[in-house]
N, C-alpha and C positions, 0 to 999 in steps of 0.2 A: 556937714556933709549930708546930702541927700540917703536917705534909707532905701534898700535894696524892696522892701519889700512893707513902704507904708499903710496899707490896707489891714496886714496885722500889727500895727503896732499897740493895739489896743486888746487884741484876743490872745495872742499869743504870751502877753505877761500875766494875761487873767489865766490862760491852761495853770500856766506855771504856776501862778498861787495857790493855784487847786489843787495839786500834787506836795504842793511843801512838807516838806513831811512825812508823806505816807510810800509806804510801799510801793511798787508801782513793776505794770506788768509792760514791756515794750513789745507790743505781736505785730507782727508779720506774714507774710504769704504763704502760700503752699508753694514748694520749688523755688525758696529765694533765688533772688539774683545781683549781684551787685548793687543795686539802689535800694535793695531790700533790706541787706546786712548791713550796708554804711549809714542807713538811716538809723538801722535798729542800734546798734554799736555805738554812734555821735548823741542820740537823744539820750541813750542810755547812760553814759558818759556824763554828761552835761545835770542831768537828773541827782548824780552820786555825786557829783560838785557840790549840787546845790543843796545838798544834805536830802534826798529822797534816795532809800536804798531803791533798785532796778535791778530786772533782770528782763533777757529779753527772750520771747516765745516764737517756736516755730512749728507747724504741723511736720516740717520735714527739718533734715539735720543741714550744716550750716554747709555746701558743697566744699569740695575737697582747696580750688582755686581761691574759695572769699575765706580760709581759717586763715591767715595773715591779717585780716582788717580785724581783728573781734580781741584784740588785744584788751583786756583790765574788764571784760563781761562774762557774764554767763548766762548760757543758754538752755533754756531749755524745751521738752520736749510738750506734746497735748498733756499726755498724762501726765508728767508733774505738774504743769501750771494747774491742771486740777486740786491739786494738792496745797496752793497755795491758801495761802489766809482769806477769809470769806471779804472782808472789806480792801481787798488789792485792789487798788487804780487798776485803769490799764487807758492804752495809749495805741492806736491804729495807725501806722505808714507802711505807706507807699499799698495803700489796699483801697482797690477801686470803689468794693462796696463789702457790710460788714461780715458777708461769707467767705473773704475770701484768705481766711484764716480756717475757714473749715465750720462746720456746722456746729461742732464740740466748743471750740475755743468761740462761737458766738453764742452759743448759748451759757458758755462760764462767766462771759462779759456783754450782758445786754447792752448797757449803755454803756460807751465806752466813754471818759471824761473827754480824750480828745483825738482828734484822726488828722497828720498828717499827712498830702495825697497831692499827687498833680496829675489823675486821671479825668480824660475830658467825661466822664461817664459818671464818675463819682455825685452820688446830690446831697450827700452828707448826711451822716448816720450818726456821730458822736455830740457831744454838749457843746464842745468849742473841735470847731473844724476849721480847720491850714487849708485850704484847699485853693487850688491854681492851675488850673488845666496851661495856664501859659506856660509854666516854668518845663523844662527836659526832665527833671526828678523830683523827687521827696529831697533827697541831699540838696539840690540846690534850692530850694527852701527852706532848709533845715539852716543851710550855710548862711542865707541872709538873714534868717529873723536872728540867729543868736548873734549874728554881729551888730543888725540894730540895736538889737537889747544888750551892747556892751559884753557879753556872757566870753570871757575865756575858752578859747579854742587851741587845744596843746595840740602837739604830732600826731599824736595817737589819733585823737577825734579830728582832727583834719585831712590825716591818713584817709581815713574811712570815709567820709565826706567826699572826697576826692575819688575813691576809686567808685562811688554812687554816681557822680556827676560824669565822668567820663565813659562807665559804662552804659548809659542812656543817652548820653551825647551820640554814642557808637565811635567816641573817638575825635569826636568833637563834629562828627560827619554829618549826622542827623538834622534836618529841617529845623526841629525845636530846640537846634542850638544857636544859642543869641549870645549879644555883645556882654549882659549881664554873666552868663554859664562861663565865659573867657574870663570878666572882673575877679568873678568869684572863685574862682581856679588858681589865680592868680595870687589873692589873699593866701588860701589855704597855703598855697606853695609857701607863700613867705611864713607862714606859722608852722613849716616842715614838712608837710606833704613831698613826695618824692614822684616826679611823674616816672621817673626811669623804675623805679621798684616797684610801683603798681601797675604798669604797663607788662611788667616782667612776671608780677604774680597772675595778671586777671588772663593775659595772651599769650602767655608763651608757656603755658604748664602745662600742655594737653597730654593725654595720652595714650599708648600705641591702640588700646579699646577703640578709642574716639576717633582715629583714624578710619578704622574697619568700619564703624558704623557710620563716617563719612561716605566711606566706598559705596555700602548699602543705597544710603540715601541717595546720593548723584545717580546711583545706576536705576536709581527709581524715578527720575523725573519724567513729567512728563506735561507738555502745551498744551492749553485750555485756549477757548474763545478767542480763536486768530493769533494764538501769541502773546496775549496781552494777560493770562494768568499759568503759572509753574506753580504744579505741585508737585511733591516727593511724601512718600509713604515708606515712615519704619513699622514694618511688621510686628502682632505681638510674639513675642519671646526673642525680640533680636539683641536686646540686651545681658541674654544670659550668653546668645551664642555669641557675643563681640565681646562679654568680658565688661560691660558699662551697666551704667547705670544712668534713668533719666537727667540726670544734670550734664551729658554729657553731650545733650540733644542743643547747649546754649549755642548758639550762633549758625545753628546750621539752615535754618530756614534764610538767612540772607545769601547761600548762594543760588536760591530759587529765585530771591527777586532782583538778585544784578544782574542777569541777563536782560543784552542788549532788548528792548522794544517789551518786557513783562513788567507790568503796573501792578502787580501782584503776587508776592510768594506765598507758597503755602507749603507748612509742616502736617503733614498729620500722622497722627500716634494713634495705633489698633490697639487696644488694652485689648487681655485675658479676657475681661466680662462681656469682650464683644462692645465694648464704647469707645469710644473716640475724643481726642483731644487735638484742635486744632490753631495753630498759629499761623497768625496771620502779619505778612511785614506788605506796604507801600510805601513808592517812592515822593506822592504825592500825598500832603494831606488833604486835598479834594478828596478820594477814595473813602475818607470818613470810615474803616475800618472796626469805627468803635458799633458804628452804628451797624456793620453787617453781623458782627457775633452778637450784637443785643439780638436780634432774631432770631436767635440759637441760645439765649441766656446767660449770653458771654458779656465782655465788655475790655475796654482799654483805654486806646487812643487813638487819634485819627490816622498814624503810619503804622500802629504796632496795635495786635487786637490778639483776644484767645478764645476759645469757648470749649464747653464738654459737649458731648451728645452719645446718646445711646438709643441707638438706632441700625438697620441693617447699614451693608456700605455702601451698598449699591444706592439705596438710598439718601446716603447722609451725601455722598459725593455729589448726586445731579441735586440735591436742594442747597447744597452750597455753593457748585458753581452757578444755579439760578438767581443765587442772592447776588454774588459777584456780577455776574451778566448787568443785572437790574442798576447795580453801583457802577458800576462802569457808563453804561446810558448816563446816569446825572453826572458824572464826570465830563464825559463828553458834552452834553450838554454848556454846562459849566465853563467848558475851556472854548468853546464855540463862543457865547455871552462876550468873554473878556475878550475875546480875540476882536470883537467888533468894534 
């Protein structure tokens, strides 16, 4: 049977010999999200199989919707993995580049042994790097190298594998869902995975908070450059007055980009300190999104992008929709080329 993912089939048993044994730290992003916990949870898993104790690290706690996938791990926070033993492994997914675990948790693990990642932006920062801008997740790279490598996959870690893969798919929706992400869904399924229960826990648990702060958002939108970019703006302190907290802010930026004729949504978050946090979703990977927050010191993917900035608003707003402007020209461009 052909291997899902022959490119590593040479790096990915070397990570693992490197870990045999030892300790080992599994980190993750600021504000997981489903591809962030399924990776963290499956690698971790599969680690404590193979006789390396694990645990997995997070700048922020595990959201309220993904504690269903984290079954048989522990988590913990910056400060403890501080705490951990001076020679801990550690192991980087689903993290574009190696800050994005936080300044603290990259300076506790300089060199990390290894970074699984499927961001187009990532240039690779660990000693053996997974890395696959083609793949929709970390999960589903996760899912094919351990089935190349023969590596037992129970419910539990196919659980969590699964609800990675579907929520980067958006549902199986997303552009960078291929015929492989459907194979390999399909495996897990047959090693337990439940699509009706992870469908249940990731989409249907919201709460009456995250309505209110829906409300906010919609009544904030507003058309940029002809139509062709919506943004929405949560104010800071909206989350005290709705009763939420930022995780609850997941999925809302897509209903800025499914309007009819918008090539572009935008989230953006006023923090306290007067900064800003913005997400970026397109329908097209022409938009190259990863490449408009690198000019902001962000990064992602070509439909899905974020970045910080601290800067006035008035200002962060017209230097972002000039970036936008500028990507939309090569866009245009681009669809002009092919159309000839």
């Amino acid at each position: 049977m052909a291997k899902y993912f022959p490119e590593f089939s040479e790096s990915f048993p070397r990570l693992l010999s490197s870990l045999r044994g030892r300790s080992v730290a599994v980190v993750g992003h600021a504000r997981p999200d489903g591809d962030c916990i399924g990776s963290q949870v499956a690698l971790a898993r599969v680690l404590i199989l193979l006789g390396s104790p694990a645990v997995c690290v997070n700048p922020d706690p595990v959201p309220r919707r993904l504690a269903y996938f984290t079954k048989g791990v522990t988590f913990l926070g910056t400060d403890q993995a501080l705490l951990l033993p001076e020679d801990t492994a550690s192991v980087f997914v689903d993290c574009a580049d190696h800050s994005r675990a936080g300044e603290r948790l990259k300076l506790r693990f300089p060199k990390p042994q290894g970074t699984v990642d499927h961001h187009l932006s990532n240039g690779g920062f660990a000693e053996v790097n997974i890395v696959d801008s083609g793949s929709a997740a970390a999960c589903e790279i996760l899912a094919g190298v351990f089935l190349d490598a023969g590596i037992t996959i129970d419910t539990d870690t196919a659980t969590a594998l699964y609800a990675g893969i579907v929520t980067d798919t958006g549902q199986f929706r997303y552009s960078s869902t291929s015929q492989r992400c459907f194979m390999l869904a399909g495996e897990l399924v047959s090693r337990g995975a439940s699509p009706a229960q992870a469908g249940f826990e990731l989409f249907e648990r919201e709460s009456a908070g995250k309505l209110r702060l829906l409300q906010h958002f919609l009544a904030s939108l507003s058309m940029e450059l002809g139509g062709r970019v919506c943004i929405g703006t949560l104010k800071s302190g909206i989350y005290a007055e709705t009763g939420t907290t930022a995780e609850d802010t997941e999925g809302l930026v897509d209903f800025a980009r499914c309007v009819d004729g918008v090539d572009v949504g935008v989230l953006v978050e006023e923090k306290p300190d007067g900064s800003f946090k913005a997400s970026l979703r397109a329908k097209d990977p022409l938009c190259r999104l990863d490449l408009v927050a690198g000019l902001f010191g962000g990064g992602g993917h070509a439909c899905a992008a974020g970045l910080n900035r601290k800067t006035g608003a008035g200002e962060f707003r017209a230097s972002l929709l000039a970036a936008l402007e500028d990507r939309l020209k090569v866009v245009d461009a681009d669809r002009a080329a092919r159309a000839r």
